[in-house]
C-alpha positions in Angstrom: 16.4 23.6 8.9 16.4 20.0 7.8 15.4 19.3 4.1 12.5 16.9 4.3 12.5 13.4 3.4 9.6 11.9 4.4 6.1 14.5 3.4 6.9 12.3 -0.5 5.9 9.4 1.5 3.2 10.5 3.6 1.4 12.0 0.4 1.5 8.6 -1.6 -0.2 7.2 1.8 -3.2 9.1 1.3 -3.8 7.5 -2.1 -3.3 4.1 -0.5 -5.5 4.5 2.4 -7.8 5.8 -0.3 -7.8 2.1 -1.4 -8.0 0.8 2.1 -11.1 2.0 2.1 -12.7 0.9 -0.7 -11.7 -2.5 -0.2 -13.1 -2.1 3.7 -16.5 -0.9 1.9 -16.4 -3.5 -0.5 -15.9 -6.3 1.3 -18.5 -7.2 3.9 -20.5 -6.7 0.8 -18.9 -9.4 -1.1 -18.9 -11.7 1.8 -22.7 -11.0 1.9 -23.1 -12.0 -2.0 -24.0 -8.5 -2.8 -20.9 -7.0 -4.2 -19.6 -9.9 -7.2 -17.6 -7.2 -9.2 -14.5 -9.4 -9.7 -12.6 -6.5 -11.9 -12.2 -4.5 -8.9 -10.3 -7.3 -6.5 -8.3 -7.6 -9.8 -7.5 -4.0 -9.9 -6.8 -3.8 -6.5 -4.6 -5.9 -6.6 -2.7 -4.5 -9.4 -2.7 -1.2 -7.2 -1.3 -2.6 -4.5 1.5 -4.7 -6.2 2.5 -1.8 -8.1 1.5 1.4 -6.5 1.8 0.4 -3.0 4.6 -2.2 -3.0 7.0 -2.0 -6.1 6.7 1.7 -5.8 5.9 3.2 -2.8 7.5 0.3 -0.6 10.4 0.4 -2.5 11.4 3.7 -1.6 10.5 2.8 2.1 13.1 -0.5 1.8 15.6 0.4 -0.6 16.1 4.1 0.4 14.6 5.4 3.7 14.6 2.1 5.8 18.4 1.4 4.4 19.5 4.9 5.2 18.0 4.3 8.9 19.9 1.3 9.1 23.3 3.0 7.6 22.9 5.3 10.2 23.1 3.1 12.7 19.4 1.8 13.8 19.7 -2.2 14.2 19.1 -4.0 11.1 17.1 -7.0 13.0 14.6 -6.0 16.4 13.6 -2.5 15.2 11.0 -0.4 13.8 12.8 -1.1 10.5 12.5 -4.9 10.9 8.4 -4.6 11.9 7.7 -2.9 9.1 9.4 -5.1 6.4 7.5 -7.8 7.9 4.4 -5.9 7.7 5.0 -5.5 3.9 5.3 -8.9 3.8 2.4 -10.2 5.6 0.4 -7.6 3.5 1.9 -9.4 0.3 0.6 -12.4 1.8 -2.9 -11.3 2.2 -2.9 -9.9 -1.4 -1.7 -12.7 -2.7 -4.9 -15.2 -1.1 -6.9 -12.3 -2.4 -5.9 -12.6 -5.7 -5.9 -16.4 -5.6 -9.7 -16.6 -4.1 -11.1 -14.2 -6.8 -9.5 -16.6 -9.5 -10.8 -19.7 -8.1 -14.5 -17.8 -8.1 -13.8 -16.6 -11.5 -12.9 -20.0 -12.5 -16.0 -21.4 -11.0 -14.1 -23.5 -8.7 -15.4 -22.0 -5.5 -18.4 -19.7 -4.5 -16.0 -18.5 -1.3 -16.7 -15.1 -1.3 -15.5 -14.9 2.1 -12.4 -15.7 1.6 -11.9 -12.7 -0.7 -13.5 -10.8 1.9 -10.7 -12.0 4.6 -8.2 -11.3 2.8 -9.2 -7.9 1.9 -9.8 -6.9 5.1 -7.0 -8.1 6.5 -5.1 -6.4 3.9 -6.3 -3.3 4.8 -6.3 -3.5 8.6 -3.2 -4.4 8.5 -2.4 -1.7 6.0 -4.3 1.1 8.0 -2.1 0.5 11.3 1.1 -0.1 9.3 0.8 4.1 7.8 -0.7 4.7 11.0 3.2 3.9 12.6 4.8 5.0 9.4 3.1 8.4 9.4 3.0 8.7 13.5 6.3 7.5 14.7 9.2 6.2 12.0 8.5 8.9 9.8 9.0 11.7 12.9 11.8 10.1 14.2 13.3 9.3 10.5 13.2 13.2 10.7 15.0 13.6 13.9 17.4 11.4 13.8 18.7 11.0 9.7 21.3 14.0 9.2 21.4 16.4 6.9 24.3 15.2 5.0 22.2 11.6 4.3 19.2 13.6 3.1 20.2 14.4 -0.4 21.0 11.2 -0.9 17.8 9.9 -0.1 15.9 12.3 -1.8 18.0 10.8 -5.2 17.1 7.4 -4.1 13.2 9.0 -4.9 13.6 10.5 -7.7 15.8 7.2 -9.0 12.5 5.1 -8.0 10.6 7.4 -9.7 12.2 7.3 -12.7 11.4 3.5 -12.9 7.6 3.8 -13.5 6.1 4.7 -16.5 4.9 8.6 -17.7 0.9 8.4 -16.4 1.8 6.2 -13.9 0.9 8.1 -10.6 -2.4 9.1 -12.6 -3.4 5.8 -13.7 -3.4 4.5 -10.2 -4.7 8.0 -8.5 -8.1 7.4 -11.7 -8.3 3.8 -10.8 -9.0 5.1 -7.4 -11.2 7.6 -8.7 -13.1 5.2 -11.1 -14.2 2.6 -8.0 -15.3 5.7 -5.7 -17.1 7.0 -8.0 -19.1 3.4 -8.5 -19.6 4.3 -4.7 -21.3 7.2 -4.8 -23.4 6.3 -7.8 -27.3 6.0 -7.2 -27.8 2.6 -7.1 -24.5 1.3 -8.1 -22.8 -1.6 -7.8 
């Protein structure tokens, strides 16, 4: 049996999509005038960039995608290649998030809808990305990556791991807590 590499990966996803969908929630309301709580682009953002990207993605693209790669799956016009562009565009869309929320903070816009784009394309484009991560590279990461790579990937986790900060998974998993609960609230935000 084949020690696992990828269940690590598939676990932070659920705290990500958790995200997603706040930011799908929150949105339409923002672009309607109704939801103005700046904090929470701005923490979403921080998520993202540090959760999602310098964490999770970093394991994806310095460990699992470069062990596909060193085991021979093309470099450029692969599954490997569509998903690093995929982080990227998502960078893109966080970044316009982040810059739209400033410019309303700053009073120099009332273009809520532009935070709204951004945020939903952020998570669209989020949703289908761990949809293929969970549904197809993941599986075939686990058919095709042998044994004999797999410690070595599982130390190119923990090394990642040992980069963040003690509380860091539970800061990000109780700001994700903190905004659903605004949710559920009667008459919240």
């Amino acid at each position: 049996m084949k020690t696992d590499i990828t269940s690590v990966l598939v676990e932070e996803h659920k705290l990500i999509l958790r995200m997603i969908g706040l930011l799908e929630k929150n949105a339409p309301e923002t672009a309607a005038g109704s939801y103005l709580n700046w904090q929470f682009y701005l923490d979403g953002v921080d998520f993202i960039r540090n959760y999602a990207d310098r964490f999770h993605h970093a394991k994806e693209e310095d460990v699992l995608f470069t062990a596909l790669v060193d085991n021979g799956m093309p470099k450029e016009h692969s599954p490997v290649a569509a998903m690093l562009m995929e982080h990227d565009q998502g960078r893109s869309f966080v970044l316009a998030m982040e810059s739209a929320v400033h410019e309303v903070q700053a009073g120099q816009s009332d273009n809520y809808q532009a935070i709204a784009d951004n945020a939903v394309g952020y998570a669209a484009l989020l949703r289908d990305h761990i949809n293929k991560e969970d549904n197809v590279l993941y599986p075939l990461s686990e058919r095709v990556l042998p044994e004999s790579m797999r410690p070595g990937i599982l130390a190119g986790y923990q090394s990642a791991e040992a980069q963040v900060p003690p509380g860091f998974r539970e800061h990000y998993r109780l700001v994700v807590e903190q905004y659903e609960q605004e949710q559920i609230q009667p008459g919240g935000v």
